[in-house]
VOLUM-671889 format. One record per residue: x, y, z of N, C-alpha, C in turn; residue in one letter. Coordinates in nm, 2 decimals. Example, Ala and Ser with C-alpha at 12.3 -4.5 7.8 and 13.67 -1.06 7.14 Angstrom:
2
+--------+---------+--------+---------+----------+--------+--------+---------+--------+---+
! n.east ! n.north !   n.up ! ca.east ! ca.north !  ca.up ! c.east ! c.north !   c.up ! r !
+--------+---------+--------+---------+----------+--------+--------+---------+--------+---+
!   1.32 !   -0.57 !   0.78 !    1.23 !    -0.45 !   0.78 !   1.32 !   -0.33 !   0.78 ! A !
!   1.28 !   -0.22 !   0.71 !    1.37 !    -0.11 !   0.71 !   1.29 !    0.00 !   0.79 ! S !
+--------+---------+--------+---------+----------+--------+--------+---------+--------+---+
END
This chain:
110
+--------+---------+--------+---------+----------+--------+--------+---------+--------+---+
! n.east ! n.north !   n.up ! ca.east ! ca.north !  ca.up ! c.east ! c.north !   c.up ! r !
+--------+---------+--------+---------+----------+--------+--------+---------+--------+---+
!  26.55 !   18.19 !  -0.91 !   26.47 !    18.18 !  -0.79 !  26.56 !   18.16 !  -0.67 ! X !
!  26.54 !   18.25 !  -0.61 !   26.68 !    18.22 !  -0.46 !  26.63 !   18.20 !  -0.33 ! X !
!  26.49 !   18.21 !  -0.31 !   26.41 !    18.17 !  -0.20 !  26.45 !   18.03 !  -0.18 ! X !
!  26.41 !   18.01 !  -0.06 !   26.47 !    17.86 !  -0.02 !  26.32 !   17.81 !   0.04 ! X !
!  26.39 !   17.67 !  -0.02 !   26.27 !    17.58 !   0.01 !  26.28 !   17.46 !   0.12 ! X !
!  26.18 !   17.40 !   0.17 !   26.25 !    17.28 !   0.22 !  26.26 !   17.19 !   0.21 ! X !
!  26.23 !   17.12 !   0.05 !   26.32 !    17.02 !   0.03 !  26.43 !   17.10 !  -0.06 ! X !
!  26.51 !   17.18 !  -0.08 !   26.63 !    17.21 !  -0.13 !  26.62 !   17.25 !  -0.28 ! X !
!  26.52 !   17.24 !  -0.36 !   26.54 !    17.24 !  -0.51 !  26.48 !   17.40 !  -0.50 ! X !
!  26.47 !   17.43 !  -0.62 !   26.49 !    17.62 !  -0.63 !  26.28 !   17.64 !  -0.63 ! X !
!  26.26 !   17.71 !  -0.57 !   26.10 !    17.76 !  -0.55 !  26.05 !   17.69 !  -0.66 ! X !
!  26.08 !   17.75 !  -0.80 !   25.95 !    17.76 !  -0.91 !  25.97 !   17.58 !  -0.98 ! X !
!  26.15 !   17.53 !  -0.96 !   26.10 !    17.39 !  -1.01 !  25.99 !   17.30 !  -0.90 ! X !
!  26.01 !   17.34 !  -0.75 !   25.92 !    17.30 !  -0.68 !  25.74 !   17.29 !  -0.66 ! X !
!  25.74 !   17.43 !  -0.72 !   25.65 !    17.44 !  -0.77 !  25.55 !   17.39 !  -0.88 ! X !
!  25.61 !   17.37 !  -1.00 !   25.59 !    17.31 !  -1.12 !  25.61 !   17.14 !  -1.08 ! X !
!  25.65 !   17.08 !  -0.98 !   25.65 !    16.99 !  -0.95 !  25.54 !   16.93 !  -0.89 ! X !
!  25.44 !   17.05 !  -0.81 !   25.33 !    17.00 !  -0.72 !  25.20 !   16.97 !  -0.87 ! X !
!  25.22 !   17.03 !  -0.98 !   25.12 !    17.01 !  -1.09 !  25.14 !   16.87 !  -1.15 ! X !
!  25.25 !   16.81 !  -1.13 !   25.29 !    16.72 !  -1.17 !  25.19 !   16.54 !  -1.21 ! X !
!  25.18 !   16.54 !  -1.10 !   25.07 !    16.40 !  -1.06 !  24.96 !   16.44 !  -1.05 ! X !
!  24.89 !   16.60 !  -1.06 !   24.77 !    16.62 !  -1.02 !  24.75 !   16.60 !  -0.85 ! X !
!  24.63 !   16.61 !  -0.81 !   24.63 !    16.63 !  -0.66 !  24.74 !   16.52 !  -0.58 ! X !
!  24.82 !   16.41 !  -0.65 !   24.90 !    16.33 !  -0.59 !  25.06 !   16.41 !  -0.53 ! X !
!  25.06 !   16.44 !  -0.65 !   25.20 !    16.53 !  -0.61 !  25.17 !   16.69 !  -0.54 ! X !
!  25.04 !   16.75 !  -0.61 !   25.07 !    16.83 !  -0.46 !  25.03 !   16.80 !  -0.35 ! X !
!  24.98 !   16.72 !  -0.28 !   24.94 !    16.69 !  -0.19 !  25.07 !   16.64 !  -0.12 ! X !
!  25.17 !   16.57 !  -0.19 !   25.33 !    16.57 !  -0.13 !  25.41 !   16.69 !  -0.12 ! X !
!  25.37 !   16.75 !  -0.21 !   25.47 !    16.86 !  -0.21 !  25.36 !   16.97 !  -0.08 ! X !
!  25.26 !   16.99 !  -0.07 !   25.21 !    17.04 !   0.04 !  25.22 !   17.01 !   0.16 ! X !
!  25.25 !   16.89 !   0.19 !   25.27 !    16.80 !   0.30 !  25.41 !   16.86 !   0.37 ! X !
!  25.51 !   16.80 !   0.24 !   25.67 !    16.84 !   0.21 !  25.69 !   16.99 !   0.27 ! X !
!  25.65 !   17.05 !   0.20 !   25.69 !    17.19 !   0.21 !  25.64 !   17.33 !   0.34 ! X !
!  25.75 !   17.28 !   0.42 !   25.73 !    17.38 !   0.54 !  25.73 !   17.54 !   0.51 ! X !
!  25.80 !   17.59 !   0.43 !   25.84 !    17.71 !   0.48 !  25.80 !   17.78 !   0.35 ! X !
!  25.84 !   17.73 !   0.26 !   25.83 !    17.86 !   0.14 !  25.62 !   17.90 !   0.07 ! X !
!  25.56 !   18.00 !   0.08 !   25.42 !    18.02 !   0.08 !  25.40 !   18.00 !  -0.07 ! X !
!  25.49 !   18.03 !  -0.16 !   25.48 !    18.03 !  -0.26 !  25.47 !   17.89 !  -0.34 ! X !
!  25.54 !   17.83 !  -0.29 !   25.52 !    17.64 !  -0.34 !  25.39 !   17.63 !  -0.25 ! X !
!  25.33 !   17.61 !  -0.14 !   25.24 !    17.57 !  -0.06 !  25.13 !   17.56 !  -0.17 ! X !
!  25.13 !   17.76 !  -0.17 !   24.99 !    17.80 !  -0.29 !  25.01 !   17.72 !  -0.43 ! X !
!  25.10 !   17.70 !  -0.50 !   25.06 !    17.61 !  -0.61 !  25.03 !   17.49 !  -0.58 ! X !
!  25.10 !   17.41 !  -0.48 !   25.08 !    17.28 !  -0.46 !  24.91 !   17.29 !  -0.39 ! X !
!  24.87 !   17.37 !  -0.30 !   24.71 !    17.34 !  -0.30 !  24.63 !   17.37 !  -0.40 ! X !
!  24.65 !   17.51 !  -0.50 !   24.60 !    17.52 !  -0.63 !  24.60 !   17.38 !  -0.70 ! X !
!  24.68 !   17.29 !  -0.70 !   24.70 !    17.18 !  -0.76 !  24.59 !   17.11 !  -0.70 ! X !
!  24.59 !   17.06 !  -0.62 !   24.53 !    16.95 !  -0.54 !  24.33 !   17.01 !  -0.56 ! X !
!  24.32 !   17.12 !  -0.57 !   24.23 !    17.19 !  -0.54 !  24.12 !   17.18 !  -0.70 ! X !
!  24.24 !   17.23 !  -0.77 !   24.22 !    17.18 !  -0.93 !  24.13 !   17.07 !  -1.03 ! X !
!  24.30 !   17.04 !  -0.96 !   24.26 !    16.82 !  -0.96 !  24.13 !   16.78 !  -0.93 ! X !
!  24.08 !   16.81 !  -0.80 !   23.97 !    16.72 !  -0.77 !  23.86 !   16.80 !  -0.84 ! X !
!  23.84 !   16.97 !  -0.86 !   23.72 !    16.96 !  -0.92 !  23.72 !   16.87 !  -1.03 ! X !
!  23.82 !   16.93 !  -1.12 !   23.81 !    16.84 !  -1.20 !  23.76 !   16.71 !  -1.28 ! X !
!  23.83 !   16.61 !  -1.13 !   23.80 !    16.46 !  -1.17 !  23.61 !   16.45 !  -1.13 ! X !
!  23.60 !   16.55 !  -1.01 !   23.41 !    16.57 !  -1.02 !  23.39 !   16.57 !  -1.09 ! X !
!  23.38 !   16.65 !  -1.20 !   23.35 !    16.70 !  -1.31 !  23.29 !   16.65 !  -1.39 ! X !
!  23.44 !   16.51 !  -1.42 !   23.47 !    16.45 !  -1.53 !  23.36 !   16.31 !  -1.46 ! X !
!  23.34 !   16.29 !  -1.36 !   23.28 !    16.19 !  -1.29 !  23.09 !   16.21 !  -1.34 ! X !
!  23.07 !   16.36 !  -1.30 !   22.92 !    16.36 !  -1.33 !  22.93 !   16.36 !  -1.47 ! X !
!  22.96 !   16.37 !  -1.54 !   22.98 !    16.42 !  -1.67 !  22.97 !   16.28 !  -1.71 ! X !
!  23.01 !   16.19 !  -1.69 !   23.05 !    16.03 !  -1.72 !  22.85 !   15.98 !  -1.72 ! X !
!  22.76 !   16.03 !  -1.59 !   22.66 !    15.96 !  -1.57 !  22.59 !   16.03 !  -1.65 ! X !
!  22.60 !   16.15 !  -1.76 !   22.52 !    16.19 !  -1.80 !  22.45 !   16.14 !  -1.93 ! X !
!  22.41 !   16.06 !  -1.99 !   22.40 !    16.03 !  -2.13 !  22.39 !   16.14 !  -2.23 ! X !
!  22.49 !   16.13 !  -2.34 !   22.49 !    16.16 !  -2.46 !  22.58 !   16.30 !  -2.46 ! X !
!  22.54 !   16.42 !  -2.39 !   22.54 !    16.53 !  -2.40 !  22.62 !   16.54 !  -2.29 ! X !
!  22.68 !   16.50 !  -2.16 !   22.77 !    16.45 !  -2.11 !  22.95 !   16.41 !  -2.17 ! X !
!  22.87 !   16.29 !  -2.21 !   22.99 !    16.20 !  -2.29 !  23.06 !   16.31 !  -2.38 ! X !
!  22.96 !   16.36 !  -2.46 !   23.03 !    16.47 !  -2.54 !  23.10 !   16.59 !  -2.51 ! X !
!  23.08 !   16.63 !  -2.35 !   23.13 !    16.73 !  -2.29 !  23.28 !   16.66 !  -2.23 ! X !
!  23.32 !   16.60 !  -2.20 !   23.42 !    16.48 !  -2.16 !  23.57 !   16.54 !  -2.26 ! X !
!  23.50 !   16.58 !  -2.38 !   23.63 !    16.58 !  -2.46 !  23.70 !   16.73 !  -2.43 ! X !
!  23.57 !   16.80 !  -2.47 !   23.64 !    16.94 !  -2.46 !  23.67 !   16.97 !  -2.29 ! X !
!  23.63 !   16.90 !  -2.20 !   23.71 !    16.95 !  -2.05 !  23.79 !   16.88 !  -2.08 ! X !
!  23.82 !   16.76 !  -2.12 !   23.95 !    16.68 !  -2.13 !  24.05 !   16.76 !  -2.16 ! X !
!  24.04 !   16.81 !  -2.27 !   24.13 !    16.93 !  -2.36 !  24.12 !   17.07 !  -2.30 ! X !
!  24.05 !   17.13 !  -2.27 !   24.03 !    17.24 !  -2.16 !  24.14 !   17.18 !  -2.00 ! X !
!  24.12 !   17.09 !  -2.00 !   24.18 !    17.07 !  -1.86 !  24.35 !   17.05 !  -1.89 ! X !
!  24.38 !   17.01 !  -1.97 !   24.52 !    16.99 !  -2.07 !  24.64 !   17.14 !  -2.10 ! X !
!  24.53 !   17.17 !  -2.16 !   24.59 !    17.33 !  -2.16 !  24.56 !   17.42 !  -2.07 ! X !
!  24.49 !   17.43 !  -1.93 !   24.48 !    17.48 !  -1.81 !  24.64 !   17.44 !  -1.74 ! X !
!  24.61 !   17.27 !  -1.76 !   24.72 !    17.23 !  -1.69 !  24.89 !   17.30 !  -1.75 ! X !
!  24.85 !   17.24 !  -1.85 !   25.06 !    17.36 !  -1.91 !  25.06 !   17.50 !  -1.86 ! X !
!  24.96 !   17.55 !  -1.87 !   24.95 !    17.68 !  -1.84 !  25.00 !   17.73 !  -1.72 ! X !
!  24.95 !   17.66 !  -1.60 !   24.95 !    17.68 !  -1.50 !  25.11 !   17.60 !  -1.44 ! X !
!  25.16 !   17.52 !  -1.52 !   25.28 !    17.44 !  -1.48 !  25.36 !   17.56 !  -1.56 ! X !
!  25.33 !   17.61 !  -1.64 !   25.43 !    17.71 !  -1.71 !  25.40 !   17.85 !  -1.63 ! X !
!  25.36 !   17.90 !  -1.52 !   25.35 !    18.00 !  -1.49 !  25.43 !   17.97 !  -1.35 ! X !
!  25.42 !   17.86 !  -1.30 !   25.44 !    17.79 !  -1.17 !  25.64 !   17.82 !  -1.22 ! X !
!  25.71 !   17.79 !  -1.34 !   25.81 !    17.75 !  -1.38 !  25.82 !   17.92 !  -1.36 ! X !
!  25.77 !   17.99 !  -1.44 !   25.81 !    18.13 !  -1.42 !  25.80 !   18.21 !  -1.31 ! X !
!  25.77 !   18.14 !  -1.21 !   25.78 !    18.21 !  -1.06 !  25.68 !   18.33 !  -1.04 ! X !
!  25.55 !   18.29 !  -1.14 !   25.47 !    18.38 !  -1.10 !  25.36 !   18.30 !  -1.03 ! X !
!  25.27 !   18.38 !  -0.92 !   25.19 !    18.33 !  -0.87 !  25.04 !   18.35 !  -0.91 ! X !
!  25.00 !   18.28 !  -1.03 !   24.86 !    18.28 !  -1.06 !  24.76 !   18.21 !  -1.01 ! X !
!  24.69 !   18.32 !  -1.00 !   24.55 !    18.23 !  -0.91 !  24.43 !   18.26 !  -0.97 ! X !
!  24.42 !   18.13 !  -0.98 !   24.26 !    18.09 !  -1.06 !  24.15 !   18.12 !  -1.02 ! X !
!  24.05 !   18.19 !  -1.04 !   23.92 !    18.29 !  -1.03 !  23.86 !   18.17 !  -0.84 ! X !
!  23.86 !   18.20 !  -0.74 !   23.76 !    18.13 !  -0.66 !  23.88 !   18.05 !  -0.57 ! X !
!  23.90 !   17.93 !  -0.66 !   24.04 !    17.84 !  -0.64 !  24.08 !   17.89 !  -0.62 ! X !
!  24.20 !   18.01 !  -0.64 !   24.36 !    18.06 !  -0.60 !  24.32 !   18.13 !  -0.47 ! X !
!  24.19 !   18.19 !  -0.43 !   24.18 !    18.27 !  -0.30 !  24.18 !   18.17 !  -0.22 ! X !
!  24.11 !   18.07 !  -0.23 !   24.12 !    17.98 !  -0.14 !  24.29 !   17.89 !  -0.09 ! X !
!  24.34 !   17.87 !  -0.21 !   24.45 !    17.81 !  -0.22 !  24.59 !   17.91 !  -0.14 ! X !
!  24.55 !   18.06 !  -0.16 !   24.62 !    18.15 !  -0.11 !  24.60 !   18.15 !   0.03 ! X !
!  24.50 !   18.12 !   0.09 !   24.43 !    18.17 !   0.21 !  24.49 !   18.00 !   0.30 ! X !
!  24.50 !   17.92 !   0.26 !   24.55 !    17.80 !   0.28 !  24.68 !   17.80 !   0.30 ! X !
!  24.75 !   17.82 !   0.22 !   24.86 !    17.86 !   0.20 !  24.97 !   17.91 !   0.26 ! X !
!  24.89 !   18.00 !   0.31 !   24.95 !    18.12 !   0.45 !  24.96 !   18.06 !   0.54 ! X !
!  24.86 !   17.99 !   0.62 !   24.86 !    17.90 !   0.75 !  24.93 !   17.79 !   0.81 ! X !
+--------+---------+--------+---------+----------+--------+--------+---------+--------+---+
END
C-alpha cells in the first residue's frame, strides 16, 4: 500500500485499525485521518456498523425469551462480520456492506 496517510502508517494497516475498538477507534481514526478516502470509508463503515449493532443487541436484550436467544447468533454473526471486514480492510480492498457502505462511501468523500 503506498498511498499516504495522515497519520503515517501504510493505508490498509490504517484501515484495519479503525475496526479495531468498534465505533471507538473509528471514530479516531475518522477524526485522525485527513486525506486518504480510503481509511475515512472503513473507519465510518466501522463506526456505522458498531452502532447498528450494539441497537440491535440493546432491543434484543428487552425482548423476553426469543430475543435472549437471538443475542447469541448476532453475537457470533457480528464476530465473523467483524474478521471479515478487518481482513478485507488488511487487503486493501474496499468492501461495502449492502446500505452501510453507500452511506459510509458518500461520507467519506466529503
Amino acid at each position: 500500500m503506498a498511498n499516504k496517510t495522515s497519520l503515517g502508517l501504510p493505508e490498509n494497516i490504517e484501515a484495519l485499525t479503525s475496526y479495531f475498538v468498534f465505533f471507538i477507534s473509528g471514530g479516531l481514526i475518522f477524526a485522525l485521518e485527513k486525506e486518504n478516502k480510503f481509511v475515512k470509508f472503513h473507519a465510518m463503515q466501522s463506526i456505522i456498523i458498531s452502532i447498528l449493532l450494539i441497537i440491535l443487541s440493546i432491543i434484543l436484550n428487552f425482548i423476553p425469551i426469543i430475543g435472549w436467544i437471538m443475542l447469541f447468533p448476532l453475537a457470533l454473526g457480528s464476530l465473523f462480520l467483524w474478521i471479515f471486514l478487518m481482513l478485507k480492510a488488511f487487503q486493501g480492498e474496499k468492501f461495502k456492506l449492502p446500505i452501510v457502505g453507500d452511506y459510509a462511501e458518500k461520507t467519506s468523500e466529503s
